[in-house]
KEGUPA-821190 format. One record per atom (N, C-alpha, C): x, y, z; residue in one letter; residue number from 1; atom name. Coordinates in steps of 0.001 Angstrom, whole numbers, always signed. Example, Ala and Ser with C-alpha at 12.3 -4.5 7.8 and 13.67 -1.06 7.14 Angstrom:
2
ATOM      c1      c2      c3 res   n atom
ATOM  +13190   -5690   +7800   A   1    N
ATOM  +12300   -4500   +7800   A   1   CA
ATOM  +13200   -3300   +7800   A   1    C
ATOM  +12850   -2250   +7080   S   2    N
ATOM  +13670   -1060   +7140   S   2   CA
ATOM  +12900     +30   +7870   S   2    C
***
This chain:
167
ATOM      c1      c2      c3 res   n atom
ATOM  +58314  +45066   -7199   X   1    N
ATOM  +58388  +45146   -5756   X   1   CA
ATOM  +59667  +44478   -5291   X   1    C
ATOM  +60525  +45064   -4237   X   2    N
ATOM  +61757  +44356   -3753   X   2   CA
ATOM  +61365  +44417   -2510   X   2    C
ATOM  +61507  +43443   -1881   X   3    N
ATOM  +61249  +42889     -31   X   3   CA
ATOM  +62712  +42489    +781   X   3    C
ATOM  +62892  +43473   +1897   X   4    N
ATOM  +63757  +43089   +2131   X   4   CA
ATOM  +63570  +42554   +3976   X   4    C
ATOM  +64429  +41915   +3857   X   5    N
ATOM  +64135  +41194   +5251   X   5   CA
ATOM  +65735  +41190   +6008   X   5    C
ATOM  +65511  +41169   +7926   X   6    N
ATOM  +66420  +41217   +8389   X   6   CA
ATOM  +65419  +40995   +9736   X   6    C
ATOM  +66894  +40188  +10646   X   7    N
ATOM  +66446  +40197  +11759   X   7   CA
ATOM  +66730  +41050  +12779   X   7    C
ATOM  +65906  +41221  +14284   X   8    N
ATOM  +66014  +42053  +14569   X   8   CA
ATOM  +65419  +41773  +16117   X   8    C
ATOM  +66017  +41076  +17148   X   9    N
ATOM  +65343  +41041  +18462   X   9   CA
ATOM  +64390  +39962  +18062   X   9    C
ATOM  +65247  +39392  +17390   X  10    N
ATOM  +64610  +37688  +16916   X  10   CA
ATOM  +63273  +37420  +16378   X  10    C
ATOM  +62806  +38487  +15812   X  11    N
ATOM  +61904  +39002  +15002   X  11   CA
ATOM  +62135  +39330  +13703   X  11    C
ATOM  +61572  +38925  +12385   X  12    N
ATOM  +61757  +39523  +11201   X  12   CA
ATOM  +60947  +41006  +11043   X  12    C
ATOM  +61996  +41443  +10363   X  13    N
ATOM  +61490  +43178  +10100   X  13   CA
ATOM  +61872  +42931   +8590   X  13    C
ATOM  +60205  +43574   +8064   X  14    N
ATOM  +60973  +43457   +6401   X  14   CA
ATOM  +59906  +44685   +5983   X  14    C
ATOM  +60385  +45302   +4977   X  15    N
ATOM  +59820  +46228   +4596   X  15   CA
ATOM  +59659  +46475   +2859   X  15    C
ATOM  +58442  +46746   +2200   X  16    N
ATOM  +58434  +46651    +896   X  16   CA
ATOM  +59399  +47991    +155   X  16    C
ATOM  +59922  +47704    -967   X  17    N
ATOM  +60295  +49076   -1768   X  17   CA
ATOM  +59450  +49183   -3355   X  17    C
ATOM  +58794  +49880   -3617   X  18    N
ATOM  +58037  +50310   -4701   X  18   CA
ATOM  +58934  +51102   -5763   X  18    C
ATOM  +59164  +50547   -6737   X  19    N
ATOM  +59759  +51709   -8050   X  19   CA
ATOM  +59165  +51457   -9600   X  19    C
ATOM  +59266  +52607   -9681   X  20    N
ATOM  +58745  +52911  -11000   X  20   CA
ATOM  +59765  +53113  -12124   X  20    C
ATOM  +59126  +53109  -13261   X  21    N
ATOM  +60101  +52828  -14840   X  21   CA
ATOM  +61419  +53833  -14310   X  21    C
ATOM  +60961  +55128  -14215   X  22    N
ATOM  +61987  +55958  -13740   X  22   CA
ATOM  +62837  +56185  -13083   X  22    C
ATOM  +63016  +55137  -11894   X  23    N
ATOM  +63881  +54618  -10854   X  23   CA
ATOM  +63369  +55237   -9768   X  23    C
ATOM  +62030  +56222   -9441   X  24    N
ATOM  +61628  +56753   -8443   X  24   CA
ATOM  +60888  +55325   -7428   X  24    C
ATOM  +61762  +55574   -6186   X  25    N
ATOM  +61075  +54513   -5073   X  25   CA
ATOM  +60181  +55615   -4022   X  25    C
ATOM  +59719  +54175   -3427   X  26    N
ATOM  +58812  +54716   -2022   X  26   CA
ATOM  +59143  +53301    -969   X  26    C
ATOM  +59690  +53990    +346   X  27    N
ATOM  +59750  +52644   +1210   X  27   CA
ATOM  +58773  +52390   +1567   X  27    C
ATOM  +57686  +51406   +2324   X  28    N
ATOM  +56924  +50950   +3166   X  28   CA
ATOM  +57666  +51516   +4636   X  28    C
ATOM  +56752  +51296   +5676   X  29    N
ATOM  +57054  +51296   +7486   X  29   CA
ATOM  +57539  +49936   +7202   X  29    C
ATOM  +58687  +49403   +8127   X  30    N
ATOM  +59248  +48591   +8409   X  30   CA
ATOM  +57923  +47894   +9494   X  30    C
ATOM  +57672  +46053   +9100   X  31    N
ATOM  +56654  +45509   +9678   X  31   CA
ATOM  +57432  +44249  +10636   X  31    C
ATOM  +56929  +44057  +11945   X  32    N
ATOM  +57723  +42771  +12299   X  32   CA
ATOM  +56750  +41710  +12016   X  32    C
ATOM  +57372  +40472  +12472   X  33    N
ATOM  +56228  +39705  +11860   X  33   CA
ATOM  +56340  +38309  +12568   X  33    C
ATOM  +55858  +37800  +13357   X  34    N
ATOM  +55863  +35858  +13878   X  34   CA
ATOM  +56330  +35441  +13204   X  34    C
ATOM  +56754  +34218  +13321   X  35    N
ATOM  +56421  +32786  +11613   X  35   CA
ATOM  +56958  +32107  +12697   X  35    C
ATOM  +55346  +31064  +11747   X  36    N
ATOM  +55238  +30190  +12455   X  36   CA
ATOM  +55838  +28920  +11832   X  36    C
ATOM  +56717  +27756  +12422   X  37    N
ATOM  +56743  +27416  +11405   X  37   CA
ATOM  +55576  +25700  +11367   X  37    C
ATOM  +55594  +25245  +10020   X  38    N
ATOM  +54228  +24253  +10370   X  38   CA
ATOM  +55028  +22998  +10654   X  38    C
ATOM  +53979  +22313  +11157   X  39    N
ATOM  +54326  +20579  +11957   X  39   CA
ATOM  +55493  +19768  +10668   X  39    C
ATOM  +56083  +19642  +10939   X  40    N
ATOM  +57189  +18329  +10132   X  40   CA
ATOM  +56851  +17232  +10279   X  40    C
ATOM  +55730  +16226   +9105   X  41    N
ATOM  +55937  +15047   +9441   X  41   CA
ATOM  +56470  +14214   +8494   X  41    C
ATOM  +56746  +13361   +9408   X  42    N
ATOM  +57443  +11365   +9171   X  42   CA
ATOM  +56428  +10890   +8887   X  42    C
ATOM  +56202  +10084   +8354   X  43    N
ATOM  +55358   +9347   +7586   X  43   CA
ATOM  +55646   +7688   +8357   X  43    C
ATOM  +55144   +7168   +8849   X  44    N
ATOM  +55783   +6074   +9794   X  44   CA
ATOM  +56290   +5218   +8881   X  44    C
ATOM  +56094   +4735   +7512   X  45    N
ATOM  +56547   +4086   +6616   X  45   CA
ATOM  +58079   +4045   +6393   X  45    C
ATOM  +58629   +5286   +6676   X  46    N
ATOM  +59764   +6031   +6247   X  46   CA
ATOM  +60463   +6148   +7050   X  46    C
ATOM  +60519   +5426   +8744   X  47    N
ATOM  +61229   +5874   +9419   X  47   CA
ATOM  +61583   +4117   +9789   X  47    C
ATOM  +62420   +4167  +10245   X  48    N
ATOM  +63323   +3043  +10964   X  48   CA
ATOM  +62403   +1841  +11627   X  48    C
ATOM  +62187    +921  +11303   X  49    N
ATOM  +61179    -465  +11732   X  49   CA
ATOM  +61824    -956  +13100   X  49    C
ATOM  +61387   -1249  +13641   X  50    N
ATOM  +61660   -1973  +15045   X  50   CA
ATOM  +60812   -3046  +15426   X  50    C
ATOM  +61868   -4179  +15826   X  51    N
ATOM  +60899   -5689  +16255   X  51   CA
ATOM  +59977   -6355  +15257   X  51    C
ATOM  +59016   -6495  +15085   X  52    N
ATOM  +58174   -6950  +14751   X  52   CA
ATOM  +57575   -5934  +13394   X  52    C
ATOM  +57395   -5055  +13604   X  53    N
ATOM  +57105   -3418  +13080   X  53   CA
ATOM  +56825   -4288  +11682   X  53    C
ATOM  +55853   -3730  +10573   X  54    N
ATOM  +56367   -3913   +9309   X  54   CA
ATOM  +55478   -2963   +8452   X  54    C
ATOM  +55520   -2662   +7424   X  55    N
ATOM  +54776   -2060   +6331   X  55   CA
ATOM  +53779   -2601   +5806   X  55    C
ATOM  +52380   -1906   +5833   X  56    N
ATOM  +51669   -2564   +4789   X  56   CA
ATOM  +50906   -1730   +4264   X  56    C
ATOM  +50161   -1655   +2557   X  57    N
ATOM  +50303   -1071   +1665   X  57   CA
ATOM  +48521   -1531   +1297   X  57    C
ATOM  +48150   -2524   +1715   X  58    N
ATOM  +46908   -3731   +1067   X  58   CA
ATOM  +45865   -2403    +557   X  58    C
ATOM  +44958   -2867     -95   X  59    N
ATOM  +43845   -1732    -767   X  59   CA
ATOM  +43305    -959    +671   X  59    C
ATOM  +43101   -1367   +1308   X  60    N
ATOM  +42192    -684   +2344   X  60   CA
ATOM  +43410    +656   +2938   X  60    C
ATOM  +44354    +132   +3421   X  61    N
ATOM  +45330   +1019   +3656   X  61   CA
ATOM  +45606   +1690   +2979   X  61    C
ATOM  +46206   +1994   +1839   X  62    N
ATOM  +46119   +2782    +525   X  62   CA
ATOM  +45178   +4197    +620   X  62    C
ATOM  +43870   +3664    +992   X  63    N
ATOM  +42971   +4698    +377   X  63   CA
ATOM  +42210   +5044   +1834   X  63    C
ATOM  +43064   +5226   +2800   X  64    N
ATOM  +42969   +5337   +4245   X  64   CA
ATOM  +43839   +6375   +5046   X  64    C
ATOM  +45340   +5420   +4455   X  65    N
ATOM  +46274   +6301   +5006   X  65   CA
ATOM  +47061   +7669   +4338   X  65    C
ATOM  +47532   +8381   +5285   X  66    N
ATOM  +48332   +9822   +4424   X  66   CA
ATOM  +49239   +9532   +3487   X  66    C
ATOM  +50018   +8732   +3516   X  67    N
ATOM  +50898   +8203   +2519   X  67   CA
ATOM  +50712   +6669   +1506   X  67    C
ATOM  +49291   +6438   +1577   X  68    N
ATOM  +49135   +5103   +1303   X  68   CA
ATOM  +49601   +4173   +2018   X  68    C
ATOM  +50044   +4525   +3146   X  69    N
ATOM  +50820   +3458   +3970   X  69   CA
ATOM  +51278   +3028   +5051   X  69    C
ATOM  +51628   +2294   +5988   X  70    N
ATOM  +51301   +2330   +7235   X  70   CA
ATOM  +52088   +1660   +7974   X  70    C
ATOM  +52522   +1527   +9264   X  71    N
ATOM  +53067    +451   +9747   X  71   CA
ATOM  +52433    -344  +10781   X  71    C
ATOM  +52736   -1381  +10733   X  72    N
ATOM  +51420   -2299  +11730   X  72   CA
ATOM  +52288   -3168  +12729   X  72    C
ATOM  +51618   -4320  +12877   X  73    N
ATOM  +52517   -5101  +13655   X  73   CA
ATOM  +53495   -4958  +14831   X  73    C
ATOM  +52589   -3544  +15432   X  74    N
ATOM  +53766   -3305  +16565   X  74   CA
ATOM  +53051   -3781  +18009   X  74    C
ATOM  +53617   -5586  +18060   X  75    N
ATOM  +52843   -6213  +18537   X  75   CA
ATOM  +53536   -6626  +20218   X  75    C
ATOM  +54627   -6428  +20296   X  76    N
ATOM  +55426   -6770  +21685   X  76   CA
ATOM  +56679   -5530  +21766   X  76    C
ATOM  +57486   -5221  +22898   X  77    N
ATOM  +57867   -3977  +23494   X  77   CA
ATOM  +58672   -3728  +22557   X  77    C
ATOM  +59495   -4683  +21821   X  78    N
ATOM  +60802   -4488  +20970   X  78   CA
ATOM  +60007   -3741  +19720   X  78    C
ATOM  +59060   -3455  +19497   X  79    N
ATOM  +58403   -3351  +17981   X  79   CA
ATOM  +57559   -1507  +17974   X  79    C
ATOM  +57949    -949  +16701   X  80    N
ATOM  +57793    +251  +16773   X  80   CA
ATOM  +58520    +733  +15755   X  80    C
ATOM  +58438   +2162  +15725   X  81    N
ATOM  +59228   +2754  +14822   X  81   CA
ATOM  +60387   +4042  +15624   X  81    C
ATOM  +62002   +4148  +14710   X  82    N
ATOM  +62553   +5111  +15335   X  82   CA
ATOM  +62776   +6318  +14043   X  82    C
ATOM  +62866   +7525  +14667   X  83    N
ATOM  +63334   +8699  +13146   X  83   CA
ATOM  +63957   +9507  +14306   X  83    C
ATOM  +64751  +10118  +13439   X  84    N
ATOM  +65616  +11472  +13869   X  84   CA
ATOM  +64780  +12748  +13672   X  84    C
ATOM  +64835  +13632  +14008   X  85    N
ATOM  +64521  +14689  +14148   X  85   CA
ATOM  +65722  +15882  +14565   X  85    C
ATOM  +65179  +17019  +13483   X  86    N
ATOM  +66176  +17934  +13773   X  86   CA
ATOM  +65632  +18883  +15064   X  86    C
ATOM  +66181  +19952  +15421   X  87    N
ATOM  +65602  +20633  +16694   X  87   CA
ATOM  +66551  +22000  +16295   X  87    C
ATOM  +65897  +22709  +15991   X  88    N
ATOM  +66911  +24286  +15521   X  88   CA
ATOM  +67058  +25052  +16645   X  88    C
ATOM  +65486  +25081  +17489   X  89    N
ATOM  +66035  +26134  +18570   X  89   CA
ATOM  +64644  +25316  +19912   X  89    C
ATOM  +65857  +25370  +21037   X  90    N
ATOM  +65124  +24955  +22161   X  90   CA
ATOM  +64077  +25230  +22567   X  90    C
ATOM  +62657  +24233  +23052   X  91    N
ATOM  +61588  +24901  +23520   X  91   CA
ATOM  +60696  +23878  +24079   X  91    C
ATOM  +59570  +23948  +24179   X  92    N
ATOM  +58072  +22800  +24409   X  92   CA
ATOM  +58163  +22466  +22944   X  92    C
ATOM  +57820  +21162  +22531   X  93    N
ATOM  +57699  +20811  +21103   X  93   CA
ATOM  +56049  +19603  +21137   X  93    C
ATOM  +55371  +19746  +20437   X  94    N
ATOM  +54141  +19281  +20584   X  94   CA
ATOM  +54370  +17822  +19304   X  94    C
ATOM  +54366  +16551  +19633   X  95    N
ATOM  +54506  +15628  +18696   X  95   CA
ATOM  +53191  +14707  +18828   X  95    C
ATOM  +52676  +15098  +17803   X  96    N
ATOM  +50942  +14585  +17545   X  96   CA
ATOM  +51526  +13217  +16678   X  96    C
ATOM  +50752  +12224  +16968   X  97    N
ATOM  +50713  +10893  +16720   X  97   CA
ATOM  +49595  +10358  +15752   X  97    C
ATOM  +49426   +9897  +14688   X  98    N
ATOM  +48207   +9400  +14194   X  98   CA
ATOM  +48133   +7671  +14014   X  98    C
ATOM  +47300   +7098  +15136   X  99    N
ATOM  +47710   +5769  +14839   X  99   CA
ATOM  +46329   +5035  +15151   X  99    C
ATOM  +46285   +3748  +15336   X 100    N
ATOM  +45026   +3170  +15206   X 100   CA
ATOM  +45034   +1679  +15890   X 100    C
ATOM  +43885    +799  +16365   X 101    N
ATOM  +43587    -233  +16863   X 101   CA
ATOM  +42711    -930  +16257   X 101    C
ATOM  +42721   -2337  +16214   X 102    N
ATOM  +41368   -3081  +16428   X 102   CA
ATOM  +40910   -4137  +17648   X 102    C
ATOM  +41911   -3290  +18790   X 103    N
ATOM  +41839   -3943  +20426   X 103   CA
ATOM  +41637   -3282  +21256   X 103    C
ATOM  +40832   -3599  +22244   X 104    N
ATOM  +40582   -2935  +23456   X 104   CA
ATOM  +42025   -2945  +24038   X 104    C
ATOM  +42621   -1830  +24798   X 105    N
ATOM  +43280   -1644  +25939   X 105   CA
ATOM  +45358   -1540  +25216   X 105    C
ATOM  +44776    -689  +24057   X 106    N
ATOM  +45637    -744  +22938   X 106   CA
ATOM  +46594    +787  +23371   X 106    C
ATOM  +48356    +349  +23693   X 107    N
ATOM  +48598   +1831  +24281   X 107   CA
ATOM  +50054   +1734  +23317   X 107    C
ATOM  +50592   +2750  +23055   X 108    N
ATOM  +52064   +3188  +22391   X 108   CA
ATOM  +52814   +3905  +23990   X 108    C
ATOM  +54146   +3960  +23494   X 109    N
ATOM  +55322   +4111  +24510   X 109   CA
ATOM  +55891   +5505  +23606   X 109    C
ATOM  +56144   +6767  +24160   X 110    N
ATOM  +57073   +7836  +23272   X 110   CA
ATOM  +58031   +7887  +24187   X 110    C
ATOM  +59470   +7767  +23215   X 111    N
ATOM  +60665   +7930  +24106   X 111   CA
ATOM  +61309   +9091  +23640   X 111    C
ATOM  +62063  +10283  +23920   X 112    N
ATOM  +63070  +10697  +23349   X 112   CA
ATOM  +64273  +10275  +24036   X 112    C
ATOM  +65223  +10033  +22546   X 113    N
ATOM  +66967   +9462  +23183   X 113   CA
ATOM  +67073   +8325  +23778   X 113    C
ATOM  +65728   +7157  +23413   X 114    N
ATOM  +66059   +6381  +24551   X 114   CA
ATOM  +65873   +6383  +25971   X 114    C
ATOM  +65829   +7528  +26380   X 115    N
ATOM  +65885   +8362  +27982   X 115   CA
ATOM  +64563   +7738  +28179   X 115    C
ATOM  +64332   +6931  +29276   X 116    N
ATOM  +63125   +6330  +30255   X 116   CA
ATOM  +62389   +7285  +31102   X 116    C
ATOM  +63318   +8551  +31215   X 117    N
ATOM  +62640   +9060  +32125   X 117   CA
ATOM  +61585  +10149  +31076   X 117    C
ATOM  +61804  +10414  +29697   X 118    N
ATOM  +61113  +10998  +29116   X 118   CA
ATOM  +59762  +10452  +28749   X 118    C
ATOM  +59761   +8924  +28630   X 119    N
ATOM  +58845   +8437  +28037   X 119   CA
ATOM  +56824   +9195  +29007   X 119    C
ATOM  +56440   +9107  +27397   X 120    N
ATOM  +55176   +8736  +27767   X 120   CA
ATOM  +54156   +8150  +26784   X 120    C
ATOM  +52919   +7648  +27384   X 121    N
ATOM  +52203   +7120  +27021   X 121   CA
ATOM  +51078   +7628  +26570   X 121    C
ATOM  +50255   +6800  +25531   X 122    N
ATOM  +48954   +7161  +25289   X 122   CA
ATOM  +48057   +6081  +24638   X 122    C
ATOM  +46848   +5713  +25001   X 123    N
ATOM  +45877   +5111  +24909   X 123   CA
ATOM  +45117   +5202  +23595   X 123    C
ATOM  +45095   +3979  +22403   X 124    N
ATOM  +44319   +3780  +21517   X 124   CA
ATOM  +42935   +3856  +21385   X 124    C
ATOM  +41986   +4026  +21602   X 125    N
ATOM  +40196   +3491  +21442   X 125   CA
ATOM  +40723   +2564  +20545   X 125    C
ATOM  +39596   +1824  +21144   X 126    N
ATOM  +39240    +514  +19579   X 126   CA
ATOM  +37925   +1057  +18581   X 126    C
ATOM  +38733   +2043  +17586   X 127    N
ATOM  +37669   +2444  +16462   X 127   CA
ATOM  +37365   +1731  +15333   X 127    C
ATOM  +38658    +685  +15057   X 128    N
ATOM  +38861     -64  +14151   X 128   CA
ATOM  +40489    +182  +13389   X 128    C
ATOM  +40862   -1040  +12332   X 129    N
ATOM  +42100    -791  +11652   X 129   CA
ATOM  +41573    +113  +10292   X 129    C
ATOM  +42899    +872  +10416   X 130    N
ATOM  +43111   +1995   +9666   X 130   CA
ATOM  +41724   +3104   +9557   X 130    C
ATOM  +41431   +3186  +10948   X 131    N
ATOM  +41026   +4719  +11280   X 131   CA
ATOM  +41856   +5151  +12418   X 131    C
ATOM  +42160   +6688  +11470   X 132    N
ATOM  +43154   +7101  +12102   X 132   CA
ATOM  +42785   +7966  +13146   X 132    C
ATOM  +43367   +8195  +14777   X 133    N
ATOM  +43203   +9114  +15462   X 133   CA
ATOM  +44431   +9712  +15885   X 133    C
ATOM  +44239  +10788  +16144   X 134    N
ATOM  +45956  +11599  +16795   X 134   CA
ATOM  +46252  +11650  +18091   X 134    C
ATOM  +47240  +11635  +18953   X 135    N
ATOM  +47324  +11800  +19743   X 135   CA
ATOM  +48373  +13006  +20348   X 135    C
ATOM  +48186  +14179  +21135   X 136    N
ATOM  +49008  +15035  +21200   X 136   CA
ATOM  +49583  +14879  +22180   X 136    C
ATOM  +51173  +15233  +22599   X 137    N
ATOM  +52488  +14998  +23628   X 137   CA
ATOM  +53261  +15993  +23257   X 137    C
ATOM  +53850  +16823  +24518   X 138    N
ATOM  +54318  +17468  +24628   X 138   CA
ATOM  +55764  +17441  +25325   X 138    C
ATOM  +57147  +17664  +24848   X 139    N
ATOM  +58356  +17396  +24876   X 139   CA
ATOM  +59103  +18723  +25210   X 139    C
ATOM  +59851  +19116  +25839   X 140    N
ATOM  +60617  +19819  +26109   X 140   CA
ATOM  +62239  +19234  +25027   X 140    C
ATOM  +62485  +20233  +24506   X 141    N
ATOM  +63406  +19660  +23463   X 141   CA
ATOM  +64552  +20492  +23526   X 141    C
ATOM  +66008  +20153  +23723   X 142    N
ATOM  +67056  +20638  +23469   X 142   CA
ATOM  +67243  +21366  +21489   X 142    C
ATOM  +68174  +22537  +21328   X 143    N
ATOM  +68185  +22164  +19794   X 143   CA
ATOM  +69376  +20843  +19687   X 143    C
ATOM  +69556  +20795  +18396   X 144    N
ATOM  +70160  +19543  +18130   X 144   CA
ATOM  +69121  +18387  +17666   X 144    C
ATOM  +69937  +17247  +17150   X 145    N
ATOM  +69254  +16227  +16496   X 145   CA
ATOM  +68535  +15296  +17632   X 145    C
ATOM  +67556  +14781  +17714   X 146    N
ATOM  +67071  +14049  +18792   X 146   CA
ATOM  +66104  +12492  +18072   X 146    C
ATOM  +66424  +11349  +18867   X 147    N
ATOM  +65705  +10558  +18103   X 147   CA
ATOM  +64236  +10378  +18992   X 147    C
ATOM  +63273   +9970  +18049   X 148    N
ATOM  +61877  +10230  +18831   X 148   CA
ATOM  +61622   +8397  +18228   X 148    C
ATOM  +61137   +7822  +19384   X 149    N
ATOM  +60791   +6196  +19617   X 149   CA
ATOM  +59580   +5863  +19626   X 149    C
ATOM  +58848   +5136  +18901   X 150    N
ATOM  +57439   +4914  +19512   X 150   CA
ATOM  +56650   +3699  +19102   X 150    C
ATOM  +56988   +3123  +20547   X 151    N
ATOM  +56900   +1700  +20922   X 151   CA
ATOM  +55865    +878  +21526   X 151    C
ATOM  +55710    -259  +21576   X 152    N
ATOM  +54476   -1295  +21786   X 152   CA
ATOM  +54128    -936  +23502   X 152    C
ATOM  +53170    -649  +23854   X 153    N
ATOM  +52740    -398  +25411   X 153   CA
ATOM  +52156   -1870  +25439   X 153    C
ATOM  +50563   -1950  +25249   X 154    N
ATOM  +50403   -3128  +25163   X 154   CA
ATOM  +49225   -3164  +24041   X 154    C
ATOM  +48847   -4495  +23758   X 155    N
ATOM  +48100   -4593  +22695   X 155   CA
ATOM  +48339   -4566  +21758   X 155    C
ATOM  +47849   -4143  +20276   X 156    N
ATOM  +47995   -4465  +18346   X 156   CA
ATOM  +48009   -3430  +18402   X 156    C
ATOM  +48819   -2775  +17698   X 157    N
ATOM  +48515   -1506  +17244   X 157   CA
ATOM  +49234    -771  +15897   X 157    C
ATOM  +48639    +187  +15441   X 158    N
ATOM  +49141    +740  +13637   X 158   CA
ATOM  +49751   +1603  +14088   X 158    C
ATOM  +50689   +2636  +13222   X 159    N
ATOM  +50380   +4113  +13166   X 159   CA
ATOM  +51202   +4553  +11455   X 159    C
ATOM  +50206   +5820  +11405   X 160    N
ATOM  +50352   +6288  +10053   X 160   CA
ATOM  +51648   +7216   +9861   X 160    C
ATOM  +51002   +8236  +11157   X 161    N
ATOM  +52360   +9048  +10867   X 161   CA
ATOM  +52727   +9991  +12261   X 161    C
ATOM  +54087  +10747  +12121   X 162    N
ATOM  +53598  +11459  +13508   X 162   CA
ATOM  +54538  +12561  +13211   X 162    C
ATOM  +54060  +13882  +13493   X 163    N
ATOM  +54454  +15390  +13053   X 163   CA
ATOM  +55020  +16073  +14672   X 163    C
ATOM  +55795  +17097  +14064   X 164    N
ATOM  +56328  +17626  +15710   X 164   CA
ATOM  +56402  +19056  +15097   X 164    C
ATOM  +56166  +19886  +15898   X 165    N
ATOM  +56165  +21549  +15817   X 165   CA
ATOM  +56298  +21944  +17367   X 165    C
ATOM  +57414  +23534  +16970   X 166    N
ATOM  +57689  +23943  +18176   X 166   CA
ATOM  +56218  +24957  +18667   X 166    C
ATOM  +55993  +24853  +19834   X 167    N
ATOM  +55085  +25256  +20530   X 167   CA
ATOM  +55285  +27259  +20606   X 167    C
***
C-alpha cells in the first residue's frame, strides 16, 4: 500500500494506491480528514521552579503522581512553576492543570507572558496531598513561543502537571 498525502484548503487529502506483483494499481477516492492534535504535557517537575517551588519524589508521591513527581511548596506569590510553550497556529487553547491541596481556600494564579491582564485563577478543594484534580482554562493564543506561569494565589498548594491543546 502507498499513502499519499497533501494539503488542501487546510485540510489533509490523502488517498490509498493498491499494486500488485505486476505493477497493476487501483487509486482509492481522495478522503479529507481533521487531526486532531492531542494535549502536550509538562510534567511540573520539568519546568522552571519559582520562589519557594521545589520537587518532591517521597514514596507516596511516586506512586500517585504521572511522572513520579511533583512540585510542592508553592507557598507565597513568588513561588510556582514557568515552561515555554510552542504555539504553531493561532486560536482558543484549553490548558488543563492537575494539582492538589491539603488546605481549605487553596487557589493558583495562570499567567501568559507575564501579561496581568491575562491572568486567571482557579480554586483547589481540600481533597488531600497528592490527589490529583484538573483544572480547565481557556487562552486565546497567538502562534509563536509563549511562556505559561502558574503561581501561588493563596494557600499550600502541589501540582503534577499541566497539558495545553488547541481547541
Amino acid at each position: 500500500e502507498i499513502y499519499t498525502l497533501s494539503l488542501h484548503d487546510a485540510l489533509p487529502i490523502f488517498h490509498a494506491v493498491l499494486m500488485d506483483h505486476a505493477g497493476n494499481a487501483v487509486k482509492s477516492n481522495e478522503v479529507r480528514a481533521r487531526i486532531r492534535v492531542l494535549p502536550i504535557r509538562i510534567e511540573a517537575e520539568n519546568a522552571t521552579l519559582r520562589g519557594l517551588a521545589r520537587v518532591a519524589n517521597d514514596q507516596e508521591t511516586r506512586q500517585t503522581s504521572s511522572n513520579q513527581a511533583k512540585v510542592g511548596a508553592i507557598d507565597n506569590a513568588s513561588s510556582g512553576i514557568d515552561a515555554t510553550i510552542q504555539i504553531l497556529a493561532a486560536g482558543d487553547y484549553l490548558i488543563r492543570i492537575a494539582a492538589g491541596t491539603g488546605f481549605n481556600g487553596t487557589a493558583h494564579k495562570v499567567y501568559i507572558d507575564d501579561l496581568e491582564s491575562t491572568a486567571q485563577v482557579y480554586m483547589i478543594p481540600n481533597r488531600g496531598w497528592n490527589v490529583w484534580q484538573t483544572f480547565d482554562l481557556i487562552f486565546p493564543l497567538d502562534a509563536g513561543p509563549h511562556k505559561i506561569s502558574i503561581r501561588h494565589q493563596s494557600m499550600y498548594g502541589e501540582l503534577d502537571y499541566f497539558e495545553y491543546s488547541k481547541l
